[in-house]
N, C-alpha and C positions, 0 to 999 in steps of 0.2 A: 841650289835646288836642282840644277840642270844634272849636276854629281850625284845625287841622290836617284834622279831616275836612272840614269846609265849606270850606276852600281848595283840597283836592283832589278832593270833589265841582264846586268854579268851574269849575278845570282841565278836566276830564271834558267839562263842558260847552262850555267854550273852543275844546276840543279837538275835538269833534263839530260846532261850526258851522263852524270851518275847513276841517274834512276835511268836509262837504259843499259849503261855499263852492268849494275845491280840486278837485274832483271833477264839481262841476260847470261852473267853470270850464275844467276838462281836456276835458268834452266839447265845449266849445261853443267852444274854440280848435281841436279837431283836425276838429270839422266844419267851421269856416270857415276853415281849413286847405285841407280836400280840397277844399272848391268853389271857394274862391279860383285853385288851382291847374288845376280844369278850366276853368274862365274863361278863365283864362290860354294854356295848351293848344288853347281852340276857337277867341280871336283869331291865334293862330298859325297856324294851318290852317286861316283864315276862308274860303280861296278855295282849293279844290281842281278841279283838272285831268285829264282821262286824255291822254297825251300819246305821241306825238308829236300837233301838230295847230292849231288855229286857237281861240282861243276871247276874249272879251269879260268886260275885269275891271274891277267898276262896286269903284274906289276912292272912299267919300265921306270921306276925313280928310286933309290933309296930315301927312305926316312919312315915318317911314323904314320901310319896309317891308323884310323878309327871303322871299326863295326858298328853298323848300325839296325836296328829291327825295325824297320816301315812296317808297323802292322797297322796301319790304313794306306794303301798305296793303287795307283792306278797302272798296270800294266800290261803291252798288248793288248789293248783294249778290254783289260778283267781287271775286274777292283778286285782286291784281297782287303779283308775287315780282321782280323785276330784278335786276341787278346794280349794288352802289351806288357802281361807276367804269364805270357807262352815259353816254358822252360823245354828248353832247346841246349845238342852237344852241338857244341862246335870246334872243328879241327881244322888246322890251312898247314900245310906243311908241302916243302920244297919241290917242287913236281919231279926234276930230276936226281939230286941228291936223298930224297926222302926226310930231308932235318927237318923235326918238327919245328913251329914257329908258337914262341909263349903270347901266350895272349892274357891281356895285363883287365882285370875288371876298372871300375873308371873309379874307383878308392871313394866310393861317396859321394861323389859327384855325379848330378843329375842332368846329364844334357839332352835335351830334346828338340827337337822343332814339328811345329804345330803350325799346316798352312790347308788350305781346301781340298787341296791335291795329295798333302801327305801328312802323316804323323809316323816321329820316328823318334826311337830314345837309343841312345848309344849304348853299347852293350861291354864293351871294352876296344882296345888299342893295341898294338903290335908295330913293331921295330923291321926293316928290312936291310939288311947290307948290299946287297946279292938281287939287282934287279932280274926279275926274269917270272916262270909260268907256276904258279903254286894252285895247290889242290883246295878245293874247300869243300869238307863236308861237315853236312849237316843233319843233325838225327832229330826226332821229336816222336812222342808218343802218336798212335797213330790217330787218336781224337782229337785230337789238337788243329788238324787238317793242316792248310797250307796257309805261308807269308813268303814276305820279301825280306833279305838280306842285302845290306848296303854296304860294298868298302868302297873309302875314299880316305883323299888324302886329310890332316889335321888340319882345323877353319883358322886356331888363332892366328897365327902368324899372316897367311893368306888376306885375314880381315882387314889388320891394319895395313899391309903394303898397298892393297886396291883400292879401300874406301876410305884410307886417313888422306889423300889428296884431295879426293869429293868433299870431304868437310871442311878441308878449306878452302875450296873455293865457294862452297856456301858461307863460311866466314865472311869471307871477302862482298861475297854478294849484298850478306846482312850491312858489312860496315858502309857498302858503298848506299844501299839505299836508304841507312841512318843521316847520310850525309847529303842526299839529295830530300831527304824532309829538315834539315838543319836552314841547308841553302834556299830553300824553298819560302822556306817561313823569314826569313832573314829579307831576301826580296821582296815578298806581297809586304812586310810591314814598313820597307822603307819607299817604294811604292806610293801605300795608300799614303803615308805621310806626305809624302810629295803634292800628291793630288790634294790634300786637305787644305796648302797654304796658298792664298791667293797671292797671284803674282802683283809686284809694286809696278808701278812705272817713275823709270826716273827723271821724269820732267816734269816739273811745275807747274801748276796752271793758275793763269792771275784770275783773282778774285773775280763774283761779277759785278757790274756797274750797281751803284746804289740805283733805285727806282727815282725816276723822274719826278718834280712834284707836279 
């Protein structure tokens, strides 16, 4: 019986480093969670535009870059509201060699993000070899008025390198506080059992005297 309390006092305690371990593990996956994903988020909209218009985009990285149209966006303190089938030319070609750059439509695919602050649907994608200052312009009918234009760098790749560690350490968080209710309950039941059986004593006690006549 003595074994039964002190293994479900272990428990107890098992069961409390865990569900700290878990817990604290849960915060520190879902913070590096949420910044991992604004990270992500700010190289996506690393170069923001108001457009229609002319402006200089200092790419320093080779690879693939995505356009994107915020036509609901907050910037310098003026919202821009548009319409998000505002049909617009777009040109980005090499600031100093003048080569243009092909810009690829997204084949079908519908990517957008939808947040308080912004809505944006990707317009298409382009290729860069040759890091350095390329041209962007932009034309639109003149009723159309004004938006914002987004390049940044491609999310897939990005996603998983920054936020597939955060998921696992929410994993781990999950498994650990599975196992501090496994331990938990394992303890209170061997516990109360303990407490339920009365202790014997092992000494004998003689009978008493028969009554006197």
């Amino acid at each position: 019986m003595a074994d039964q309390s002190k293994n479900g006092k272990t428990g107890c305690l098992i069961a409390v480093i865990l569900g700290v371990i878990g817990i604290g593990a849960g915060i520190w996956g879902g913070a590096s969670m949420f910044h991992s994903g604004m990270s992500v988020l700010n190289d996506m909209f690393a170069h923001e535009y108001v457009v229609p218009g002319r402006h200089v985009v200092d790419l320093q990285k080779p690879g693939v870059y995505v356009v994107w149209h915020e036509y609901f966006a907050r910037k310098d303190g003026k919202t821009y509201d548009a319409s998000p089938d505002m049909e617009m030319n777009i040109s980005i070609r090499h600031r100093e060699t003048g080569r243009q750059v092909v810009l690829q439509e997204m084949g079908g695919r519908s990517e957008k993000i939808d947040t308080p602050d912004r809505k944006a649907m990707a317009v298409g994608t382009f290729s860069i070899r040759e890091p350095g200052q390329y041209l962007l312009e932009v034309t639109a009918e003149e009723n159309e008025g004004q938006t914002v234009l987004a390049i940044g760098t491609a999310p897939d790749e990005k996603v998983l390198s920054s936020v597939g560690p955060a998921c696992g350490v929410l994993l781990l968080a999950g498994l650990a506080l599975l196992g501090a209710l496994v331990f938990g309950i394992i303890a209170i039941v061997r516990m109360s059992t303990y407490k339920r059986q009365e202790p014997t004593s092992p000494y004998q006690m003689p009978p008493p005297p028969p009554p006197q006549a």
